[in-house]
PDB file of N, CA, C and O in Angstrom:
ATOM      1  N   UNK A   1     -40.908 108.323-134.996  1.00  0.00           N
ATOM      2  CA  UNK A   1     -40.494 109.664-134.654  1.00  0.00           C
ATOM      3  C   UNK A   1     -39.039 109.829-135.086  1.00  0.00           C
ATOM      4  O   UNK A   1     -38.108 109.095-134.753  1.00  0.00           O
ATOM      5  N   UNK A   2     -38.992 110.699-135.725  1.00  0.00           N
ATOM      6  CA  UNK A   2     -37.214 111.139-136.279  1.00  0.00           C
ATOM      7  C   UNK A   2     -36.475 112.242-135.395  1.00  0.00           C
ATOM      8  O   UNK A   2     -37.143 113.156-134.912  1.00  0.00           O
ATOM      9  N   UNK A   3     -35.313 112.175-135.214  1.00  0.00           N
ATOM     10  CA  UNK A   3     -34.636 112.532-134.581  1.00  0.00           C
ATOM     11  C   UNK A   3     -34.808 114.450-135.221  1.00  0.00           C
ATOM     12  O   UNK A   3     -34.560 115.328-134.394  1.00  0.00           O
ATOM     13  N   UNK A   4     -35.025 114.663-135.969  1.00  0.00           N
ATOM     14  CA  UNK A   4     -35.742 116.751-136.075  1.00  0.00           C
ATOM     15  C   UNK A   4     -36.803 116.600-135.061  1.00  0.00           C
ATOM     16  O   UNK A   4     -36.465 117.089-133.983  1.00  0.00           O
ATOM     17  N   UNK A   5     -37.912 116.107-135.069  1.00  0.00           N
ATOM     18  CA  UNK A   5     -38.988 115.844-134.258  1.00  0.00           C
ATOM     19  C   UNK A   5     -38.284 116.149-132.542  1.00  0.00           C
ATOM     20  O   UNK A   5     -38.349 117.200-131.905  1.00  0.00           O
ATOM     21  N   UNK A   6     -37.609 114.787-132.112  1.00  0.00           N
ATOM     22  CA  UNK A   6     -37.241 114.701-131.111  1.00  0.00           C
ATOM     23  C   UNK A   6     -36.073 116.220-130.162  1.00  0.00           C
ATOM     24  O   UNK A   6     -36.126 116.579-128.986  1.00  0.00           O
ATOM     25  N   UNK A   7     -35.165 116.741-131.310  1.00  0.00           N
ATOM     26  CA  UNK A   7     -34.969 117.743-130.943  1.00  0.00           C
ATOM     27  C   UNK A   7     -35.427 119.338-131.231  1.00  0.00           C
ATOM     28  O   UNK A   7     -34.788 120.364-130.999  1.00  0.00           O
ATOM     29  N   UNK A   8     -36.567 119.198-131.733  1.00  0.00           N
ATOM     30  CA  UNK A   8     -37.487 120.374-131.395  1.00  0.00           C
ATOM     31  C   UNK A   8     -38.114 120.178-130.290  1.00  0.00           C
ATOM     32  O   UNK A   8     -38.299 121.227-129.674  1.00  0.00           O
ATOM     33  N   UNK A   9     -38.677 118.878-129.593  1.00  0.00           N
ATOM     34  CA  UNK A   9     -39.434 119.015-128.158  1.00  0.00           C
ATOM     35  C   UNK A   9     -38.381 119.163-127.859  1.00  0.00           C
ATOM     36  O   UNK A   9     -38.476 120.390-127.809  1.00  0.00           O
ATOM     37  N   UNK A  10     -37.189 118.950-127.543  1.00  0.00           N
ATOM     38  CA  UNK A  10     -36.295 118.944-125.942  1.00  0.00           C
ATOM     39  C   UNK A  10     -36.341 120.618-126.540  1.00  0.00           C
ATOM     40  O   UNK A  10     -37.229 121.178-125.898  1.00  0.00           O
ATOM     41  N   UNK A  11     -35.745 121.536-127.467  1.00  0.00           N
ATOM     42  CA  UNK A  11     -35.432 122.730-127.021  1.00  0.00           C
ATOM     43  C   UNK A  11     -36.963 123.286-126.860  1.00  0.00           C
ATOM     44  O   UNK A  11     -36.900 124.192-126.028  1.00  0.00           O
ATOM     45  N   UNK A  12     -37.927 123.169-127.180  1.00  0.00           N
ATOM     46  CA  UNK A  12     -39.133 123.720-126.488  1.00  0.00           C
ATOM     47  C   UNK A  12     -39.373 123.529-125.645  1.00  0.00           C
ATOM     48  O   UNK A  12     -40.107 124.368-125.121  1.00  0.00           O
ATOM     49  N   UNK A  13     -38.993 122.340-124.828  1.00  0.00           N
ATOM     50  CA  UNK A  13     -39.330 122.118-123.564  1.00  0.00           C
ATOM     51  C   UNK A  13     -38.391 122.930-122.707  1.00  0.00           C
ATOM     52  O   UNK A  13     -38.902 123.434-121.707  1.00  0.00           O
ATOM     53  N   UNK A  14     -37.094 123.148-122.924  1.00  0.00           N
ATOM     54  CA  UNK A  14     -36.308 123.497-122.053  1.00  0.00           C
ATOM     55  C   UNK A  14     -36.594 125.231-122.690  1.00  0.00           C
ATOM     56  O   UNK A  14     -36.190 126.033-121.848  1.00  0.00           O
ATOM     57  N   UNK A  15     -36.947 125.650-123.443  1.00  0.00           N
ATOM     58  CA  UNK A  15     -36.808 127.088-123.895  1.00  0.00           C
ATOM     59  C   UNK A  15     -38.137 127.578-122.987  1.00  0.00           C
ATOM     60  O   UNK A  15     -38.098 128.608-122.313  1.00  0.00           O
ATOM     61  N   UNK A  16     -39.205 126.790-123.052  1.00  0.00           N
ATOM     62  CA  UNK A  16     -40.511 126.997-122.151  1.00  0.00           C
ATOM     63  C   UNK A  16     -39.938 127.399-120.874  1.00  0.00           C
ATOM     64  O   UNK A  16     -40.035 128.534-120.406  1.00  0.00           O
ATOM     65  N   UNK A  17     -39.463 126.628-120.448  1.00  0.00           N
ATOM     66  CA  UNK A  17     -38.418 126.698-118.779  1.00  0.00           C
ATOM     67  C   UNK A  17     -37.962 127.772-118.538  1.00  0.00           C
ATOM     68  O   UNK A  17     -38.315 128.497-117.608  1.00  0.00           O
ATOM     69  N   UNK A  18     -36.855 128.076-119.604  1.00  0.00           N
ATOM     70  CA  UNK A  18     -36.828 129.425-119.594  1.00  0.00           C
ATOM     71  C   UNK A  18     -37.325 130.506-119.299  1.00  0.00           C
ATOM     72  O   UNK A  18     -36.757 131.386-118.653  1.00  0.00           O
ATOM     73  N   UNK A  19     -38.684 130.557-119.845  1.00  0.00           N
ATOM     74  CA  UNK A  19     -39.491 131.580-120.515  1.00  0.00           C
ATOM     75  C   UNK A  19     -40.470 131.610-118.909  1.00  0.00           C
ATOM     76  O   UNK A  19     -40.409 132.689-118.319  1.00  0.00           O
ATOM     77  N   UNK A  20     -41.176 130.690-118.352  1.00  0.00           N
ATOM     78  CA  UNK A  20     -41.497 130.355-117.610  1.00  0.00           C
ATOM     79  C   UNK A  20     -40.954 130.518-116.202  1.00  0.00           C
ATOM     80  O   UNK A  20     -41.692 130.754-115.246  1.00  0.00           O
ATOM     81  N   UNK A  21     -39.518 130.371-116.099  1.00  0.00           N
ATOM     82  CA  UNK A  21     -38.727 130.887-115.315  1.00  0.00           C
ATOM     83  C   UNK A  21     -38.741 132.801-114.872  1.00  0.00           C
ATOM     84  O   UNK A  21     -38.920 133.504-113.877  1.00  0.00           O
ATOM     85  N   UNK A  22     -38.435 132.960-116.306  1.00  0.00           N
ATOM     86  CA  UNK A  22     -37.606 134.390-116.412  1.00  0.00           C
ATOM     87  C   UNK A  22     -39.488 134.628-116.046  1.00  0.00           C
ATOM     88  O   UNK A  22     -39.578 134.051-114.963  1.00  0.00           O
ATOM     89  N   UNK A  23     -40.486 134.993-116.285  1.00  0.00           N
ATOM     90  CA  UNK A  23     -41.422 135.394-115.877  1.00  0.00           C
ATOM     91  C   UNK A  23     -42.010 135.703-114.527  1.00  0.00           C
ATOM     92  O   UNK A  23     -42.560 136.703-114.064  1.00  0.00           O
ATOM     93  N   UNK A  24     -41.600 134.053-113.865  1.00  0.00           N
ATOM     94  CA  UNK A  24     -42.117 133.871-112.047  1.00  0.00           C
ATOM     95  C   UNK A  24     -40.948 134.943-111.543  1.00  0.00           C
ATOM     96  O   UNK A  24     -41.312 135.638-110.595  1.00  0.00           O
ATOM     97  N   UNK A  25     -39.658 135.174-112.010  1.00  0.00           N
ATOM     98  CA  UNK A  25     -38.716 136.125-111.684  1.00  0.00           C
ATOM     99  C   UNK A  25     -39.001 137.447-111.759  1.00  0.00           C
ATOM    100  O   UNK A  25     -39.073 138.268-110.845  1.00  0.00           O
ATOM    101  N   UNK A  26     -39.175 137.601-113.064  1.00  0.00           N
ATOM    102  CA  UNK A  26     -39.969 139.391-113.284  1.00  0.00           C
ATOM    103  C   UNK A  26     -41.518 139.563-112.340  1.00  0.00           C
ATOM    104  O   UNK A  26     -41.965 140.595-111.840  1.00  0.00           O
ATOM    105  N   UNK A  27     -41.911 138.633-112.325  1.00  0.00           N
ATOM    106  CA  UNK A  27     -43.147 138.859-111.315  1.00  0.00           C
ATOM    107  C   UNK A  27     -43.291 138.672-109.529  1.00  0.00           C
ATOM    108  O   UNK A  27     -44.202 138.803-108.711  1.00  0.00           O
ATOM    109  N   UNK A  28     -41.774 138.276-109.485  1.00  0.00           N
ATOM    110  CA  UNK A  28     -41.886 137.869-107.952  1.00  0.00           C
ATOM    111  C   UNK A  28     -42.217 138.971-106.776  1.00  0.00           C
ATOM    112  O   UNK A  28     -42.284 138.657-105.588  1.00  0.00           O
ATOM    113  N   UNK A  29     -42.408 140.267-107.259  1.00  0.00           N
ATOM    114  CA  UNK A  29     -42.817 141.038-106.037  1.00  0.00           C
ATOM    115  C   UNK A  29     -44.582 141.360-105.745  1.00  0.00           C
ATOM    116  O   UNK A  29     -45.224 141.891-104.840  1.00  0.00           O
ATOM    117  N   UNK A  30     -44.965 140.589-107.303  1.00  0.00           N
ATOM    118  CA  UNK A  30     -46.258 141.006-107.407  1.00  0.00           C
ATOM    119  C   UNK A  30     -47.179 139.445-106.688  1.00  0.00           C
ATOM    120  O   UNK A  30     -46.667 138.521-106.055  1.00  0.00           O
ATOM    121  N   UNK A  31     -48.448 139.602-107.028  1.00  0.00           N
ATOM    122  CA  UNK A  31     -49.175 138.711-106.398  1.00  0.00           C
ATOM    123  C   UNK A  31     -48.973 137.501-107.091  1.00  0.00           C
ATOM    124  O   UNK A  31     -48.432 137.581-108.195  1.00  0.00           O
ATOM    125  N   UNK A  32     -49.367 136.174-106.573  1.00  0.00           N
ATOM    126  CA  UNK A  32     -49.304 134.797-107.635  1.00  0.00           C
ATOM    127  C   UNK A  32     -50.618 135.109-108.481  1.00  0.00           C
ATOM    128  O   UNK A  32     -51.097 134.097-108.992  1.00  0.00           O
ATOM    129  N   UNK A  33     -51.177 136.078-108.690  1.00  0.00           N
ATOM    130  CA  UNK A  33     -52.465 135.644-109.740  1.00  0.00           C
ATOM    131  C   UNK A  33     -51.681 136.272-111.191  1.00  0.00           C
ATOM    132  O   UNK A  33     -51.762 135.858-112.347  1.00  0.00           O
ATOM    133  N   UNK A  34     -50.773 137.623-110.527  1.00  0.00           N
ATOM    134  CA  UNK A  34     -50.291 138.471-111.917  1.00  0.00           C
ATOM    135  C   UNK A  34     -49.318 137.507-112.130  1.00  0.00           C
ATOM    136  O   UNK A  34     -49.360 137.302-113.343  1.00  0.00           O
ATOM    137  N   UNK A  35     -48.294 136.658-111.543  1.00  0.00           N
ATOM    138  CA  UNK A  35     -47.664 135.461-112.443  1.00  0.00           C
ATOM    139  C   UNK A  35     -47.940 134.507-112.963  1.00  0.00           C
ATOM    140  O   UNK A  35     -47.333 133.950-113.877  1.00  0.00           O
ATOM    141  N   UNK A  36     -49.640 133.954-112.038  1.00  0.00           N
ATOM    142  CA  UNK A  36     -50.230 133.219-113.045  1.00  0.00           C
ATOM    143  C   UNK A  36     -51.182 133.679-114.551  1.00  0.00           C
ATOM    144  O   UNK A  36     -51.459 133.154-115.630  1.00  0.00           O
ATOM    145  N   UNK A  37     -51.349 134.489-114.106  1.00  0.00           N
ATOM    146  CA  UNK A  37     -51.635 135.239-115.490  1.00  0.00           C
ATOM    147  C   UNK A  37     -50.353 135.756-116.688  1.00  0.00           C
ATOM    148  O   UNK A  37     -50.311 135.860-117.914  1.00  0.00           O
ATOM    149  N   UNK A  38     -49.820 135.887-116.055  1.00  0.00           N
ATOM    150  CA  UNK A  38     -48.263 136.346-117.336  1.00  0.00           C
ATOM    151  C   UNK A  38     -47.762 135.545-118.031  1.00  0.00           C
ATOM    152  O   UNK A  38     -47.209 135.708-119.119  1.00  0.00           O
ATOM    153  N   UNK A  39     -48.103 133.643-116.812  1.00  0.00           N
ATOM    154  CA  UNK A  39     -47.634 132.575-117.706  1.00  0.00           C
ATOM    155  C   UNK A  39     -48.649 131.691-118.365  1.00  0.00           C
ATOM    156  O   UNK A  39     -48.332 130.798-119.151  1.00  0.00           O
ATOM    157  N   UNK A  40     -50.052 132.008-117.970  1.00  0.00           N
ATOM    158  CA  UNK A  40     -50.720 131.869-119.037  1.00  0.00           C
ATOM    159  C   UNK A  40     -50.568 132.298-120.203  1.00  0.00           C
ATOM    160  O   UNK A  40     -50.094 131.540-121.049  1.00  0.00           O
ATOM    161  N   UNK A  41     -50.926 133.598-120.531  1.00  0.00           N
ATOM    162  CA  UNK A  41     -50.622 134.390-121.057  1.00  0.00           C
ATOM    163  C   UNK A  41     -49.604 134.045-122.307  1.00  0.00           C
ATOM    164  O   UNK A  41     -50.040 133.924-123.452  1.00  0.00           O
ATOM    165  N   UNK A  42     -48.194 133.897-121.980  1.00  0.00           N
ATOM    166  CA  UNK A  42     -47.259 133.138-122.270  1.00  0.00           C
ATOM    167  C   UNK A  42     -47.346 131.919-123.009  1.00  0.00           C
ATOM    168  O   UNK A  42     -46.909 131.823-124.156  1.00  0.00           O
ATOM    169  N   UNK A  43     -47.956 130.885-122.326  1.00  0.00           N
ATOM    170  CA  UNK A  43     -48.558 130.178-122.450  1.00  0.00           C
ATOM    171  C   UNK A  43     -49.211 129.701-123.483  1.00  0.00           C
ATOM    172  O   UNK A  43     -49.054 128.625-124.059  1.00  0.00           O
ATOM    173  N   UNK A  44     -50.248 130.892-123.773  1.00  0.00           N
ATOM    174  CA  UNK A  44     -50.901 130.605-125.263  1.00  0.00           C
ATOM    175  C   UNK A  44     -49.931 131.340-126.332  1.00  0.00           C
ATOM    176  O   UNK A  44     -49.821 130.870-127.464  1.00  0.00           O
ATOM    177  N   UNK A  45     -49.343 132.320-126.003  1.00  0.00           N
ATOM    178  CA  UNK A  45     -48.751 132.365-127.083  1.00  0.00           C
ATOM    179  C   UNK A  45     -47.743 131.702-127.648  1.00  0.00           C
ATOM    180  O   UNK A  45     -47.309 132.024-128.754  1.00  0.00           O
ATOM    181  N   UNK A  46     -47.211 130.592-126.866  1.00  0.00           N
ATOM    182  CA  UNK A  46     -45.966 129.494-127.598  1.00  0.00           C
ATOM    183  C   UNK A  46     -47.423 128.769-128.259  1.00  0.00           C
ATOM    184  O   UNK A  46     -47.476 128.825-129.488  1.00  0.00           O
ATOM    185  N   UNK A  47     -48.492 128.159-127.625  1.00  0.00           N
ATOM    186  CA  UNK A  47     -49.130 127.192-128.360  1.00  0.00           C
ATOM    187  C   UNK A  47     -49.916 127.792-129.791  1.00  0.00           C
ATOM    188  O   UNK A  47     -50.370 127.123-130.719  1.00  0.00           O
ATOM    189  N   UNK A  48     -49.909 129.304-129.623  1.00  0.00           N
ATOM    190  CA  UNK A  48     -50.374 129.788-131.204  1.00  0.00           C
ATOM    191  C   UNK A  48     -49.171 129.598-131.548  1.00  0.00           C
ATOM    192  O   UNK A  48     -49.188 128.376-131.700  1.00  0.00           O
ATOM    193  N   UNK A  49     -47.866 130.007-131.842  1.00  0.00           N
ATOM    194  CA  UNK A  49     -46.924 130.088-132.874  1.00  0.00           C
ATOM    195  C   UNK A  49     -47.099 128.441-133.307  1.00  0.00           C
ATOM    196  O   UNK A  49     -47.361 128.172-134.480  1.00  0.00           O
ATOM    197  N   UNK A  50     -46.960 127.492-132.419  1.00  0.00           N
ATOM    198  CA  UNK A  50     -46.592 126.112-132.869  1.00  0.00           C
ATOM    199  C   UNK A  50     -47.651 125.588-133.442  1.00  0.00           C
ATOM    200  O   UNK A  50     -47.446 124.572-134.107  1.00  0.00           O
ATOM    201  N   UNK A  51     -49.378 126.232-133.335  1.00  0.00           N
ATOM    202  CA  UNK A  51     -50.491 126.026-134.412  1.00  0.00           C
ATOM    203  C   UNK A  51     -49.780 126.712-135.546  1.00  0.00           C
ATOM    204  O   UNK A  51     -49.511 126.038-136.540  1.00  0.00           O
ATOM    205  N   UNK A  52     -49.396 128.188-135.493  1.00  0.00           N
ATOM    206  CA  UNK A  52     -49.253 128.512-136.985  1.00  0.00           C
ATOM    207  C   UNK A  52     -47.847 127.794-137.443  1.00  0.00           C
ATOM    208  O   UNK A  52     -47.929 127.609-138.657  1.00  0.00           O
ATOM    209  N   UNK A  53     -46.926 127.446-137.072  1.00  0.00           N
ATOM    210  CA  UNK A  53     -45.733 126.508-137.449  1.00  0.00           C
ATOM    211  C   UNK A  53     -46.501 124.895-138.431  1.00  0.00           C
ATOM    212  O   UNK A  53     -46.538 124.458-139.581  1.00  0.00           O
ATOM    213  N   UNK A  54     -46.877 124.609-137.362  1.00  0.00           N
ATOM    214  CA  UNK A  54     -47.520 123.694-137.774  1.00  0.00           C
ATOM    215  C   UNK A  54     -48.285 122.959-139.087  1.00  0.00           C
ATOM    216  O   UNK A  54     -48.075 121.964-139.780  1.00  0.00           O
ATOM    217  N   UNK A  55     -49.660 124.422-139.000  1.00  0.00           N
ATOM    218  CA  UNK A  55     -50.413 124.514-140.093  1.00  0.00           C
ATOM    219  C   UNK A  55     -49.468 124.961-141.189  1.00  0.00           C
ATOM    220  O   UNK A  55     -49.315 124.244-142.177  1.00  0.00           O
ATOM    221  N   UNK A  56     -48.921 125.947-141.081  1.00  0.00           N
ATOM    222  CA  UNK A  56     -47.496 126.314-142.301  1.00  0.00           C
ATOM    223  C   UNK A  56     -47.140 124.924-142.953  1.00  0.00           C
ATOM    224  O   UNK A  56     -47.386 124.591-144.113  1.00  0.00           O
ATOM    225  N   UNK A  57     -46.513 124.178-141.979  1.00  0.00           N
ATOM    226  CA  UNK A  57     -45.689 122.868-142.735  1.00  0.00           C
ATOM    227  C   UNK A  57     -46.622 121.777-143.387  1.00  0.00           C
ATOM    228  O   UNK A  57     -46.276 120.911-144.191  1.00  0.00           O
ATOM    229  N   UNK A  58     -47.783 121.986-142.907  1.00  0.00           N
ATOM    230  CA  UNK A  58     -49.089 121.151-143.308  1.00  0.00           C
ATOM    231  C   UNK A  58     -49.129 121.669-144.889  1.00  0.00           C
ATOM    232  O   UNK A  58     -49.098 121.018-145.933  1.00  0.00           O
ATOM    233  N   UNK A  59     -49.212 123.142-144.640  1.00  0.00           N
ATOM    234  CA  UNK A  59     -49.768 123.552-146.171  1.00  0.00           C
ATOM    235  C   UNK A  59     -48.646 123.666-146.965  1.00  0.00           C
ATOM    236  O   UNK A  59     -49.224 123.577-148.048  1.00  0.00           O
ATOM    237  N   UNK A  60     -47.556 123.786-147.235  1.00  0.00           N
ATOM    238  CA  UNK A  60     -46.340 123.535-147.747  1.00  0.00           C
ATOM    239  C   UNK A  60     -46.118 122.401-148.514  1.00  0.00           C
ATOM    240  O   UNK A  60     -45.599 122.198-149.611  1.00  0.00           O
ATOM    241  N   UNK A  61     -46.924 121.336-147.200  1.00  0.00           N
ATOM    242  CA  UNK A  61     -46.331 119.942-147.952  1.00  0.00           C
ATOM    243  C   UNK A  61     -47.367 119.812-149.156  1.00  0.00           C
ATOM    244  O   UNK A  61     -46.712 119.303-150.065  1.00  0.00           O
ATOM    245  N   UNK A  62     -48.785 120.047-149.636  1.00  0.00           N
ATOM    246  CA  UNK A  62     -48.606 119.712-150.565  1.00  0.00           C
ATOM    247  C   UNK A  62     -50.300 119.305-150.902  1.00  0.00           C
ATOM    248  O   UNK A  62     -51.358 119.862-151.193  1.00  0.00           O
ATOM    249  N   UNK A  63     -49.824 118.143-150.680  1.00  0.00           N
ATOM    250  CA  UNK A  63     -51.179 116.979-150.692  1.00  0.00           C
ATOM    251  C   UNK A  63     -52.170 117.288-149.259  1.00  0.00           C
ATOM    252  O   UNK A  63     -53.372 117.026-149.215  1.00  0.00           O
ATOM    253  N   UNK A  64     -51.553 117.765-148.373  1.00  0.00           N
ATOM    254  CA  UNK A  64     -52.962 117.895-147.086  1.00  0.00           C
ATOM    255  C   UNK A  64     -52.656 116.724-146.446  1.00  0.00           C
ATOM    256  O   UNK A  64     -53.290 116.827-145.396  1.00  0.00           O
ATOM    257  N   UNK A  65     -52.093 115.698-146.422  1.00  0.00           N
ATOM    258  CA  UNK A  65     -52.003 114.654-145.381  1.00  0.00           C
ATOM    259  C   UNK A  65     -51.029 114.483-144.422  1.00  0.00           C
ATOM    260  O   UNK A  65     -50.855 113.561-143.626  1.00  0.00           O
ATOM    261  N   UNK A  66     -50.042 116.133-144.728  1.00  0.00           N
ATOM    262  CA  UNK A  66     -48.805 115.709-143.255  1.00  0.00           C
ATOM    263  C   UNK A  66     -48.016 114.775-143.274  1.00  0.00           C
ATOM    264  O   UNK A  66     -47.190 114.615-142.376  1.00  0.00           O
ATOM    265  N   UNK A  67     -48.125 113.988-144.300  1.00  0.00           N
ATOM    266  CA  UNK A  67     -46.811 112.204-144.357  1.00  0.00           C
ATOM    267  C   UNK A  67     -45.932 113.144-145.005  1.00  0.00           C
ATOM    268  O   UNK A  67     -45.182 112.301-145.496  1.00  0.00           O
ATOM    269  N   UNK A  68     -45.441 114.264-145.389  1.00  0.00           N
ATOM    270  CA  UNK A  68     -44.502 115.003-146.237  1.00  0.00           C
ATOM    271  C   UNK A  68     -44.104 113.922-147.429  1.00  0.00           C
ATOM    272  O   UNK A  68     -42.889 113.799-147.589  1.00  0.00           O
ATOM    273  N   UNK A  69     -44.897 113.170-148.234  1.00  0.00           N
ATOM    274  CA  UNK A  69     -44.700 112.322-149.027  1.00  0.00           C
ATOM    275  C   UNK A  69     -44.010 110.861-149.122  1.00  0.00           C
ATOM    276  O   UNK A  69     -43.379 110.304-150.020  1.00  0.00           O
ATOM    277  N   UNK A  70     -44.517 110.350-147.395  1.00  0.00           N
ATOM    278  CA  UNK A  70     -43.577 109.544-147.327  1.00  0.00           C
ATOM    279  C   UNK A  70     -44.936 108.229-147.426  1.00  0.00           C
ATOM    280  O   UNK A  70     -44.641 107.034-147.405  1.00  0.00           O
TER     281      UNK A  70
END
């Protein structure tokens, strides 16, 4: 694991927090189902961008095997 790797999880992890945060906040007068739904919600949409991130850098590299030619 290389150190780009390692600091894209910490700021996703802590940007999730964020995001996750600021949500249970905007939702705190409503019921826990509409905050659990908002951070679902949420939820999938960080894990689509980081499929399409993903698949992007997959198809970029080249050959189809993700070693970026190593």
């Amino acid at each position: 694991m290389n150190t780009n790797t390692v600091s894209w999880t910490i700021a996703l992890f802590f940007g999730c927090s964020i995001v996750f945060a600021a949500i249970r906040k905007l939702t705190e007068d409503s019921g826990a189902g509409v905050t659990l739904i908002a951070q679902v919600a949420a939820m999938a949409v960080i894990i689509g961008v980081i499929v399409l991130v993903v698949r992007r850098n997959d198809r970029s590299d080249g050959d189809g095997d993700g070693d970026k030619g190593e």
